[in-house]
C-alpha positions in Angstrom: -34.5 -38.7 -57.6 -31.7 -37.6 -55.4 -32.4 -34.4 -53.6 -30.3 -31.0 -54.2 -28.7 -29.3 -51.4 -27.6 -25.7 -51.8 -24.7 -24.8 -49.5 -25.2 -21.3 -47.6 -22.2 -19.2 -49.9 -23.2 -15.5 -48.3 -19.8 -14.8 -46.8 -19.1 -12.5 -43.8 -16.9 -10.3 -43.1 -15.0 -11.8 -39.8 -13.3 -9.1 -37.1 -10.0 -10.7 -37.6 -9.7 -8.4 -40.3 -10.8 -5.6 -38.4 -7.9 -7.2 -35.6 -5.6 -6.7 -38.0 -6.4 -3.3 -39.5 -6.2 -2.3 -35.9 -2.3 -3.5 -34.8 -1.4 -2.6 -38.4 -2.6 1.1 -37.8 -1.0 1.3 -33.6 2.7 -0.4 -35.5 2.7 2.8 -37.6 1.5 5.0 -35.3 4.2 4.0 -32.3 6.8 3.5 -35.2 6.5 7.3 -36.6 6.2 8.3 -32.6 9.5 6.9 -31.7 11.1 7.8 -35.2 10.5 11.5 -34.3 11.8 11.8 -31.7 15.2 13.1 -31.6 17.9 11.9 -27.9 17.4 13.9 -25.4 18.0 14.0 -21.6 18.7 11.2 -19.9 19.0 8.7 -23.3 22.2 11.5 -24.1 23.9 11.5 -20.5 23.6 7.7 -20.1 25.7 7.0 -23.0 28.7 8.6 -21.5 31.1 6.8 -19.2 30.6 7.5 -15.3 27.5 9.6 -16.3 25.6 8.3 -12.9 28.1 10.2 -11.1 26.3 13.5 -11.8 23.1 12.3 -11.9 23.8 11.2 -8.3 25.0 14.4 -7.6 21.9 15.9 -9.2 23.9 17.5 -12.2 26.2 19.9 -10.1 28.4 19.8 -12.9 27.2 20.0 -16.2 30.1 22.2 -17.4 32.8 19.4 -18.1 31.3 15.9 -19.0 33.2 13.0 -19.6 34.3 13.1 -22.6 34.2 9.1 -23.5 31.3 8.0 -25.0 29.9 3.9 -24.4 30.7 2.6 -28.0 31.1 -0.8 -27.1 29.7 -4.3 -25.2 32.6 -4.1 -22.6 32.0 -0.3 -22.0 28.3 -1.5 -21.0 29.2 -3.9 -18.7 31.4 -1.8 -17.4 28.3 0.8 -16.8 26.2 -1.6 -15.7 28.3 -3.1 -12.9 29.0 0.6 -11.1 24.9 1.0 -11.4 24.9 -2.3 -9.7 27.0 -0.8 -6.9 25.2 2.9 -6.7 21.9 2.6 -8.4 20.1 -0.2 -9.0 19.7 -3.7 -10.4 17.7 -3.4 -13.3 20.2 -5.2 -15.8 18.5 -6.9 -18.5 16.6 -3.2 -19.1 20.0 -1.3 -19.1 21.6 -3.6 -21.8 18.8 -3.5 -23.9 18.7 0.6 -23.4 22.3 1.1 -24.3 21.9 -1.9 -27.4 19.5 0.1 -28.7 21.3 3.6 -28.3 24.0 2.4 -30.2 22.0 0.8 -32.6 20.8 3.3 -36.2 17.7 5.0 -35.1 15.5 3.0 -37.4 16.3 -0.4 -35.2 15.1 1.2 -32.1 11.8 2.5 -34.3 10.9 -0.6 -34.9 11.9 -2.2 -31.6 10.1 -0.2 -29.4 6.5 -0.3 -31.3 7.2 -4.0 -31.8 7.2 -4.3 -27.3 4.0 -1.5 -27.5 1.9 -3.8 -29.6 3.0 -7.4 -27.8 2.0 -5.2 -24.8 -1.4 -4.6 -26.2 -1.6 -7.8 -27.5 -0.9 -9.7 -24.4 -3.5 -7.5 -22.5 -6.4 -8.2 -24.9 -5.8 -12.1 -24.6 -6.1 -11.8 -20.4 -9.5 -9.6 -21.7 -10.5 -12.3 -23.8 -9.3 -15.4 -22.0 -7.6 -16.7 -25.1 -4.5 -17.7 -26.9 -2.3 -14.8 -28.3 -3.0 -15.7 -31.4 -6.9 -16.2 -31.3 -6.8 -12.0 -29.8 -7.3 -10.5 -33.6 -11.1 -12.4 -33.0 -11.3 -9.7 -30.8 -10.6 -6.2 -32.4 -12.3 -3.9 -29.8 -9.9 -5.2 -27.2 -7.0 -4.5 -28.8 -8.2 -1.3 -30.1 -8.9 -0.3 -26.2 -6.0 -1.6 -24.7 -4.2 0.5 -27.6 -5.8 4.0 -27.3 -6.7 3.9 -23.6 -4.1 2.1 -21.5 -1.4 2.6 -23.5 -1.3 5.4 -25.8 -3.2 8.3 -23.4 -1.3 6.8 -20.5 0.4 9.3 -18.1 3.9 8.2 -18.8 3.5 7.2 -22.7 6.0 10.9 -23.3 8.7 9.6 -21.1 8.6 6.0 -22.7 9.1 7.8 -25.6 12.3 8.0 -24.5 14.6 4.8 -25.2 15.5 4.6 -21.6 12.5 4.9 -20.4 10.6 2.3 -22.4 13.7 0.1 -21.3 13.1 0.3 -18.5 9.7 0.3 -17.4 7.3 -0.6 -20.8 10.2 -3.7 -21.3 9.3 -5.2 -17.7 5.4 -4.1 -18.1 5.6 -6.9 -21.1 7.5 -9.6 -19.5 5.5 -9.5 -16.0 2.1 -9.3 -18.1 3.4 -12.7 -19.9 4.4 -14.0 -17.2 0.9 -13.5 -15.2 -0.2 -15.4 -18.5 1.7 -18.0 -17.7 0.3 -18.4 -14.9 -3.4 -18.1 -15.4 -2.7 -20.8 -18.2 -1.0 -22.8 -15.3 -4.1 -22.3 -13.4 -6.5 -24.1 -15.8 -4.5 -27.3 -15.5 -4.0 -26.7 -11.9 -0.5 -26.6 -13.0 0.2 -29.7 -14.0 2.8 -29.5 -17.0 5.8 -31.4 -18.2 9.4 -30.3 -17.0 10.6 -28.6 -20.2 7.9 -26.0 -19.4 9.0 -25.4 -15.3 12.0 -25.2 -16.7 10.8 -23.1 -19.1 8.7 -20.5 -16.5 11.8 -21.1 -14.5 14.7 -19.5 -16.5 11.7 -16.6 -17.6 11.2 -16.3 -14.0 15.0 -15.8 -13.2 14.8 -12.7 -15.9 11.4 -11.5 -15.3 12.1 -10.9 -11.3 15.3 -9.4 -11.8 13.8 -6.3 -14.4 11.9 -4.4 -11.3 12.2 -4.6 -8.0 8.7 -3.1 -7.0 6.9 -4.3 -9.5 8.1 -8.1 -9.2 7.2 -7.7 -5.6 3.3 -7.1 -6.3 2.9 -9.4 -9.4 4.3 -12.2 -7.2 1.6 -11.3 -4.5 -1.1 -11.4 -7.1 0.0 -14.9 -8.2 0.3 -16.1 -4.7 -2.9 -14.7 -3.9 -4.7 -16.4 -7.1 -3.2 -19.9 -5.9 -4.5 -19.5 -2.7 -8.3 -20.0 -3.9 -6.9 -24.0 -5.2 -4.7 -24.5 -2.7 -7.5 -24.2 0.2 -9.8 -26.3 -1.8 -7.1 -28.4 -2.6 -7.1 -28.3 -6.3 -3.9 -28.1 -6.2 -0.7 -28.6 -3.8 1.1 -25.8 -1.7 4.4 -27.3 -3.3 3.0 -26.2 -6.5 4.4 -22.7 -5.6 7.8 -24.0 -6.1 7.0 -23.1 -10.1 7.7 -19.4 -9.1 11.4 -20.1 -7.2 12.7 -18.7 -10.3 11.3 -15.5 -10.1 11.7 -15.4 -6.7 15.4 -15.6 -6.6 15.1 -13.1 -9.5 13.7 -10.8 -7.6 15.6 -10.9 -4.3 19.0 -10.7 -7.2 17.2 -7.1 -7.9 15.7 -6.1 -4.5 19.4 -6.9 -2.8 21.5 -5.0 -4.6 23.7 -2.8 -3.0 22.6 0.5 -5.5 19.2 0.0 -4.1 20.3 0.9 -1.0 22.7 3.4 -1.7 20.6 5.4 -4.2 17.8 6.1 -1.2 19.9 8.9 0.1 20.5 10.2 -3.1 18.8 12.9 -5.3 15.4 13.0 -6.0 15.1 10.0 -4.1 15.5 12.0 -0.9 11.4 12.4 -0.3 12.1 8.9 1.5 12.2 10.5 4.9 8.6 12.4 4.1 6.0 10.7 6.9 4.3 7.6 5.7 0.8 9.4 5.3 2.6 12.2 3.4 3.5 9.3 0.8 1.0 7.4 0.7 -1.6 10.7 -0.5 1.2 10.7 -2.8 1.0 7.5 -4.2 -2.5 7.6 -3.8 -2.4 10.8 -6.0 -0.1 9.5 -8.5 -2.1 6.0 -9.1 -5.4 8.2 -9.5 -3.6 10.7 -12.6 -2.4 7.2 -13.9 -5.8 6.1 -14.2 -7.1 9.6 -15.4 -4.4 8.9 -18.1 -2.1 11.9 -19.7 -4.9 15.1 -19.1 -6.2 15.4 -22.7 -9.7 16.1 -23.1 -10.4 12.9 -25.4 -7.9 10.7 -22.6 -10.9 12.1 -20.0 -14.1 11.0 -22.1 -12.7 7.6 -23.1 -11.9 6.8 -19.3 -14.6 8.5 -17.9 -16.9 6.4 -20.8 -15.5 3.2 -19.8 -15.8 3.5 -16.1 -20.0 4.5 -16.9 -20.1 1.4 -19.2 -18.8 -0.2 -16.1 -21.2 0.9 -13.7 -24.3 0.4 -16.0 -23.2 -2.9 -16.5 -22.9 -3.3 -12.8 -25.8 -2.1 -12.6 -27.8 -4.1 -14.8 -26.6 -6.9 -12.7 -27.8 -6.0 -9.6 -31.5 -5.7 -10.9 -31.2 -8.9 -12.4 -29.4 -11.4 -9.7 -29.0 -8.8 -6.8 -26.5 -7.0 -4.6 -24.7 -9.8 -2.8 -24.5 -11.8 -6.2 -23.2 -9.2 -8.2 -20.5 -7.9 -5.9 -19.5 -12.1 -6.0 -19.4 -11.9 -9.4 -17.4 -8.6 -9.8 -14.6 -10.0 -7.2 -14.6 -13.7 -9.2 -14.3 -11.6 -12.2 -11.8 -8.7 -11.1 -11.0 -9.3 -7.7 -7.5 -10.4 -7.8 -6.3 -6.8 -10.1 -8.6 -5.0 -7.8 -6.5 -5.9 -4.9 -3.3 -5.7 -6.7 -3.6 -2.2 -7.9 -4.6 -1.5 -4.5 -1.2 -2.9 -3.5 0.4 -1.1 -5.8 -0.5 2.3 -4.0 0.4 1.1 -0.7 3.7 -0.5 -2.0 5.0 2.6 -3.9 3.8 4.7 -0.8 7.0 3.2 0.4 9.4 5.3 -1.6 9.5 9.0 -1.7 10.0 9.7 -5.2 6.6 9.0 -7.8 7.5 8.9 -11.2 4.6 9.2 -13.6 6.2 6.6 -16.0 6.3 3.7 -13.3 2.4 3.8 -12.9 2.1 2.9 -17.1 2.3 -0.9 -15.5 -0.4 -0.2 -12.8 -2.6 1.7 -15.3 -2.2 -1.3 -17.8 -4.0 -3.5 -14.7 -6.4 -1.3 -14.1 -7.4 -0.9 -17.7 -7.4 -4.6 -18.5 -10.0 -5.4 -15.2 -12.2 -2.9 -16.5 -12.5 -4.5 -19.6 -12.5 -8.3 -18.4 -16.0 -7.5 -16.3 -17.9 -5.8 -18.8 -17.0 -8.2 -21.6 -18.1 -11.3 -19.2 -20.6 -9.4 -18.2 -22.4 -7.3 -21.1 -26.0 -7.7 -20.8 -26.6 -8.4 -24.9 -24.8 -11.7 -26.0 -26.7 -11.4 -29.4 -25.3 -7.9 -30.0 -21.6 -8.1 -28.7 -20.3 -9.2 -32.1 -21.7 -6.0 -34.1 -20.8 -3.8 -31.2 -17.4 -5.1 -31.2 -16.5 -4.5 -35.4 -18.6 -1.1 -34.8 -17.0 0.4 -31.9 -13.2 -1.1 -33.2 -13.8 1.4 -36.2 -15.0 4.2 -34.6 -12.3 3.8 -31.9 -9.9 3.2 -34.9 -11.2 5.9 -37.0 -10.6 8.9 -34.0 -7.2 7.2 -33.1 -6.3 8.4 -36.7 -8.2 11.6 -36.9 -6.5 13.2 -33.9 -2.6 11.6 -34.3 -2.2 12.0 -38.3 -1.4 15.7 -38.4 0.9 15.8 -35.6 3.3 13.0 -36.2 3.4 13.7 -39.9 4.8 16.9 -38.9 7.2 15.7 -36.3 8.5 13.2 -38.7 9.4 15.7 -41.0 10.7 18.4 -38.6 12.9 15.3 -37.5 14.3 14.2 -40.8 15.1 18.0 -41.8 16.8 18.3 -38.2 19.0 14.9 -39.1 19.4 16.2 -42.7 21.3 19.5 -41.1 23.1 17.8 -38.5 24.6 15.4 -41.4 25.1 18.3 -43.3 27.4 20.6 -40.5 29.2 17.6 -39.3 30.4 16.9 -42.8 31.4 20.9 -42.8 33.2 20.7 -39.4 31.0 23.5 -38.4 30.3 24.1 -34.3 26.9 25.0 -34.9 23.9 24.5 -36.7 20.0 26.0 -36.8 17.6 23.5 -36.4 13.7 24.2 -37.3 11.3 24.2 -34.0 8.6 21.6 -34.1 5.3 23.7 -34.6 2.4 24.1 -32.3 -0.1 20.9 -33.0 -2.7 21.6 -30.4 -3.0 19.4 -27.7 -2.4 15.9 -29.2 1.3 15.5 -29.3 3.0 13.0 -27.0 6.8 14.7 -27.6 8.5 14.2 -24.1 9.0 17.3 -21.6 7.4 19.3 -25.2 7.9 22.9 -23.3 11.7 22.4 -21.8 12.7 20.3 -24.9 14.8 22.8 -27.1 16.4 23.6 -23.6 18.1 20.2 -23.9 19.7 20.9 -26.8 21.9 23.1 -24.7 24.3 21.3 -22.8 27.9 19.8 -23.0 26.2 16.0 -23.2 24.0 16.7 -26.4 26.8 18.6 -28.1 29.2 16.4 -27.9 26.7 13.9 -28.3 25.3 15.1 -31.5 28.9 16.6 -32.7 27.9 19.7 -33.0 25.6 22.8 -30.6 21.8 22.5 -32.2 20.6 26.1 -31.7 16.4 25.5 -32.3 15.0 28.4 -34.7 12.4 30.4 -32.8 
């Protein structure tokens, strides 16, 4: 008689799911932040022609803008080349901030969350050491990389901003793929066909030309990480002809002659502060990045992260000592511990801080925190229940705290477009706008106390067709 076998049916209930719940909830989220808000600032004034005149003159004259708009491809060429000349080299940003500008709103709303989540996406798998798309296995990643590094960043108000998000969460993607690139490079001691150098080649080319001073410190950190190979000759020194391509990409931005001219120009005029006087600034800066945007839940969650940290640090030394568990925190961290360091001392070099250029720094610093307690949690057994458990609860608070508040915005918005429609089809020359109502301390709306102020100059009127007067 033939023996019966009875297959194990009990199914479980795998955290890809949870992975996906997760990105689905951020997409939402980042899509009804962006939809909400309404051009101000510098999105309005860069859509005019010549509008880097005043800027560089630090908006002396605010009373008689130009009066053509960019409405077309050859106007933004035509932009981009006297930036070029006066400002800086940042290229492939600026086209995709004035593509986007002229775009409907609801392109850029779904653009901009779509670069947030690749962001967080791409983070988790250097976490997780994995392919992109094996990173849903790991929801707790995602859902940190989301809440912590990117959406209580210091800088995440200003990025709400098209141009800012252009210009600096745009590059943060494309240099974190990049560094992926690498690391894969790396595990076959970058052996690969020639399609794919020419592939990391021609990325390269537009990857070093997006920022000058951040494409100088990610190509330290991949020189340094080749260094460990090349001296135990895994791998050749010519093999650092695969980054040529970013190389000449980033001398193409570094060189240009806006760089140079900019430095005596407007804000940029701290330059001539002493070295130590900027570098406690940068110092300062890096250390509110880290901090994150000065809510109270933006405090726990960091300060939570860096205890975890420590314990498990701590754990470590007990169990295999001092000397081995500083080894094992440098094999594990090293490299982003030295490159956020050199991201102090390489924006100590300029005079001007800008709290949305450390939202690339921040992203490091988040992501090395994370890679050496997950290789180094002290329960194997338990990391799976932890990791669906905390996800949730993570999840869960995300949407507690946001709901309210960008509900509201959204509809403050959509009344605010609904009038504007409504006075431009009227020919009227002014229109009452509702306020946006006091949501506590949870709202990410850029520059939130000096934002109805914007509404009042020559660029948004003729920007918007009409003077917004904001209802007290």
């Amino acid at each position: 008689m033939k023996q019966k076998y009875s297959c194990n049916t009990k199914k479980t209930f795998s955290p890809i799911y949870i992975g996906y719940f997760i990105v689905c909830v951020f997409f939402i989220a980042f899509f009804y932040l962006f939809f909400s808000q309404m051009p101000i600032g510098d999105d309005i004034s860069s859509m005019f022609k010549n509008s880097i005149n005043d800027y560089l003159d630090d908006f002396k004259d605010t009373t008689t803008p130009n009066t053509e708009m960019v409405t077309s491809f050859k106007d933004i060429l035509s932009e981009i080349m006297q930036q070029y000349m006066v400002w800086h080299a940042r290229i492939i940003p600026k086209i995709v901030h004035y593509t986007s500008m002229l775009s409907p709103p609801i392109v850029s709303s779904l653009f901009n969350p779509i670069i947030l989540l690749l962001i967080c996406l791409v983070s988790s798998s250097l976490i997780c050491d994995c392919r992109l798309k094996e990173v849903f296995n790991y929801p707790l990643s995602i859902a940190y990389i989301g809440i912590i590094g990117i959406w209580y960043s210091k800088g995440i108000d200003y990025i709400r901003m098209q141009i800012f998000l252009s210009m600096y969460a745009l590059p943060a993607l494309c240099f974190l793929v990049y560094y992926k690139s690498h690391r894969n490079l790396l595990k076959v001691n970058y052996s690969t066909s020639k399609a794919k150098i020419a592939t990391l080649t021609i990325f390269g080319i537009i990857t070093g030309s997006m920022h000058e001073v951040f494409s100088i410190y990610v190509l330290i950190w991949v020189i340094l990480e080749m260094m460990v190979p090349i001296y135990h000759k895994k791998i050749s020194i010519k093999k650092m002809l695969f980054h040529t391509g970013y190389l000449f990409g980033l001398l193409s931005c570094m060189l240009a002659p806006g760089n140079f001219y900019r430095l005596g120009q407007s804000h940029e005029e701290t330059i001539s502060n002493s070295l130590y006087s900027k570098l406690y600034s940068s110092l300062s800066a890096h250390f509110n990045a880290v901090r994150g945007n000065g809510m109270w839940i933006s405090d726990f969650l960091t300060i939570f992260t860096l205890i975890l940290a420590l314990s498990v640090f701590i754990i470590r030394v007990k169990k295999i000592g001092m000397k081995s568990s500083f080894i094992e925190l440098l094999s594990d961290t090293g490299s982003y511990i030295v490159i956020f360091i050199g991201s102090i001392l390489i924006w100590s070099v300029f005079g001007y801080m800008p709290k949305y250029a450390l939202f690339f720094p921040r992203l490091i610093y988040c992501i090395s925190l994370a890679l050496y307690v997950k290789n180094n949690y002290p329960s194997q057994s338990f990391r799976s229940e932890y990791n669906v458990l905390a996800s949730l609860s993570l999840c869960l608070l995300f949407i507690i705290l946001n709901y309210g508040w960008l509900s509201q915005e959204t509809k403050v918005t959509l009344l605010r477009q609904k009038l504007i429609n409504k006075a431009l089809l009227s020919n009227d020359e002014m229109v009452i706008i509702p306020a946006y109502n006091e949501v506590g301390n949870f709202s990410l709306f850029s520059d939130t106390n000096d934002h109805h102020k914007k509404f009042n100059t020559p660029y948004s009127i003729q920007f918007y067709g009409t003077h917004l007067i904001v209802k007290e």
